[in-house]
ZALOLO-622033 format. One record per residue (C-alpha): x, y negated, z; residue number from 1. Coordinates in steps of 0.5 Angstrom, whole numbers. Example, Ala and Ser with C-alpha at 12.3 -4.5 7.8 and 13.67 -1.06 7.14 Angstrom:
// residues 2
@X=25, Y=9, Z=16, nr=1 $
@X=27, Y=2, Z=14, nr=2 $
This chain:
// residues 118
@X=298, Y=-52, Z=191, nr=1 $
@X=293, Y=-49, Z=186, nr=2 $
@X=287, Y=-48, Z=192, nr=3 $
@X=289, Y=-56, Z=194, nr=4 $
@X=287, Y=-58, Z=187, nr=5 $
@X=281, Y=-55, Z=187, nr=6 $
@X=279, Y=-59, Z=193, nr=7 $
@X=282, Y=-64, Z=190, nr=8 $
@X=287, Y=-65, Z=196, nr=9 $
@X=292, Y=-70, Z=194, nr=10 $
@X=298, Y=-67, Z=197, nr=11 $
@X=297, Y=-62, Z=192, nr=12 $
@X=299, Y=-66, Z=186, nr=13 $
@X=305, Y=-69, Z=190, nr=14 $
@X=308, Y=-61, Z=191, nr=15 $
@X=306, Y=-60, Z=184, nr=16 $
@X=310, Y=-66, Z=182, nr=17 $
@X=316, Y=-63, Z=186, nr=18 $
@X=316, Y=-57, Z=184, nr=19 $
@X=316, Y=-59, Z=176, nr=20 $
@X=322, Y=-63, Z=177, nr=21 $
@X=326, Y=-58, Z=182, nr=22 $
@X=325, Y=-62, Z=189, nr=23 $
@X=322, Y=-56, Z=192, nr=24 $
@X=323, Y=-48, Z=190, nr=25 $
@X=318, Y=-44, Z=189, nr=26 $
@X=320, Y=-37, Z=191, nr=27 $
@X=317, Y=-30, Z=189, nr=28 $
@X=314, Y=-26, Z=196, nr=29 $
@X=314, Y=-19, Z=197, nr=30 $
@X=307, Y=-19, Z=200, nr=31 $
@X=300, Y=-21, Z=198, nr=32 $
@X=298, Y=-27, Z=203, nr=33 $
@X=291, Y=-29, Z=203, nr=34 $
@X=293, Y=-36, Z=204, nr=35 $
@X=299, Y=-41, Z=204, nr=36 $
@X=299, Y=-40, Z=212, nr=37 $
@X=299, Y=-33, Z=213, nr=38 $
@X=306, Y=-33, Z=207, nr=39 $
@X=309, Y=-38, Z=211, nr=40 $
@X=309, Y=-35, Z=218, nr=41 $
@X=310, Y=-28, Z=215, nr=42 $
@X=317, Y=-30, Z=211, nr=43 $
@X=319, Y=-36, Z=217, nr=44 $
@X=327, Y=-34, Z=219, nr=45 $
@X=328, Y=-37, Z=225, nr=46 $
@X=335, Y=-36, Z=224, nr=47 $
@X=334, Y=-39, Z=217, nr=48 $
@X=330, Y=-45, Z=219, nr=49 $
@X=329, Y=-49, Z=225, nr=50 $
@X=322, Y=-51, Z=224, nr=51 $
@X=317, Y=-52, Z=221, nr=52 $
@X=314, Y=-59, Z=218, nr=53 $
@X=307, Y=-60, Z=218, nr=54 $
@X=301, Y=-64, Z=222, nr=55 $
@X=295, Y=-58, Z=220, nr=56 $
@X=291, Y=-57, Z=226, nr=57 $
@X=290, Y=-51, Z=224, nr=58 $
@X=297, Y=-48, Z=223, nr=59 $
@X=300, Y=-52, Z=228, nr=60 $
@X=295, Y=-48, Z=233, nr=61 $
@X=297, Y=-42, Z=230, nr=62 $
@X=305, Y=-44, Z=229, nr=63 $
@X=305, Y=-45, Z=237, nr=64 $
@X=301, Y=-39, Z=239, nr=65 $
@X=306, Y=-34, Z=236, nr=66 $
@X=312, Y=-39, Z=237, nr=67 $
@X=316, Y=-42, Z=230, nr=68 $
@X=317, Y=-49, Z=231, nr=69 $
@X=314, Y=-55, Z=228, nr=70 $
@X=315, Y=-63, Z=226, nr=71 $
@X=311, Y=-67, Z=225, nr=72 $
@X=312, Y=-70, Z=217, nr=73 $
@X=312, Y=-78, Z=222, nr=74 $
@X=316, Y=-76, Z=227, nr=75 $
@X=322, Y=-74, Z=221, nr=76 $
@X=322, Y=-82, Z=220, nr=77 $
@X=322, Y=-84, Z=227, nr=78 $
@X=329, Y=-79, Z=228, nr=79 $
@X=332, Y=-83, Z=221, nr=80 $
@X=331, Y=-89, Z=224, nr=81 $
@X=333, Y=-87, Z=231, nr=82 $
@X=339, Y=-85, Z=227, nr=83 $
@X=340, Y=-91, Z=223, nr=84 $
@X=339, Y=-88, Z=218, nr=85 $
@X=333, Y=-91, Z=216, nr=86 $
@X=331, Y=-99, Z=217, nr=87 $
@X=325, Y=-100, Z=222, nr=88 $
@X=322, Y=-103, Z=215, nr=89 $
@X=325, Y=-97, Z=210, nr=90 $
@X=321, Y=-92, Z=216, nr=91 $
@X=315, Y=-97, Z=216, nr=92 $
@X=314, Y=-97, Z=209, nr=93 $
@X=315, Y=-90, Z=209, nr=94 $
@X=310, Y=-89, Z=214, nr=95 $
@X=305, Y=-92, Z=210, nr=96 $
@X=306, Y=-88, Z=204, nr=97 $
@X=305, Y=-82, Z=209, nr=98 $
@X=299, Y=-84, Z=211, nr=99 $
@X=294, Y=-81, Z=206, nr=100 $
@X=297, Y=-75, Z=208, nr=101 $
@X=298, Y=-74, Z=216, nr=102 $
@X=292, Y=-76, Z=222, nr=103 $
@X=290, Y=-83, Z=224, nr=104 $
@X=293, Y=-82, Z=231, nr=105 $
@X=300, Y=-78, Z=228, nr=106 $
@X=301, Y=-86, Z=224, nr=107 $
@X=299, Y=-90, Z=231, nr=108 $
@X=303, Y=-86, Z=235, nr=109 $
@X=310, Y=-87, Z=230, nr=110 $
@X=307, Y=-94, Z=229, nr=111 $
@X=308, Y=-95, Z=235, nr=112 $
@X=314, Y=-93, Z=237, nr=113 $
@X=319, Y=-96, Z=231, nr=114 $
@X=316, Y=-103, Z=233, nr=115 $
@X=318, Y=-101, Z=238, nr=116 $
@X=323, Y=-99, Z=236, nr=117 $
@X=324, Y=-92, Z=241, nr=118 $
């Protein structure tokens, strides 16, 4: 989080911001880990966890070579609104809040799909 301040990455201050108010917990780690990916792949318990929620390139590349599962953040909304569990318009609107933070084509595609309503 710390780095992607630096880079001025405006996810970081989401995380901050959720941390600070106790919706995500920070949780002290045996090791050292060069960077946030390398601590998640080396602490992933698939018998804790089902997957992975992430739409970085880079780690959904390494998540796949070494086999933890992942989800794109777009595809969290399509399934609650396959559920009902979210309106299409409450999954559109919260689709649109995403967009800054997942690829052009992950927006298009989940667009897609719940005006379709799929």
């Amino acid at each position: 989080m710390d780095e992607g301040k630096q880079h001025q990455c405006p996810d970081a201050a989401i995380v901050e911001k959720n941390i600070q108010h106790d919706k995500i917990v920070v949780i002290k780690s045996q090791g050292k880990y060069s960077n946030g990916d390398s601590a998640l792949v080396s602490i992933f318990e698939p018998d804790s966890y089902d997957a992975v929620g992430t739409d970085d390139a880079k780690l959904t590349r390494k998540l796949k070579a070494i086999g933890i599962p992942f989800i794109l953040p777009a595809i969290f909304i399509l399934k609650l609104a396959q559920e009902k569990k979210l309106t299409t318009h409450e999954a559109v609107c919260s689709l649109e809040k995403l967009s800054e933070f997942i690829s052009e084509d992950e927006f298009s595609t989940v667009r897609i799909l719940l005006e379709k309503k799929i």
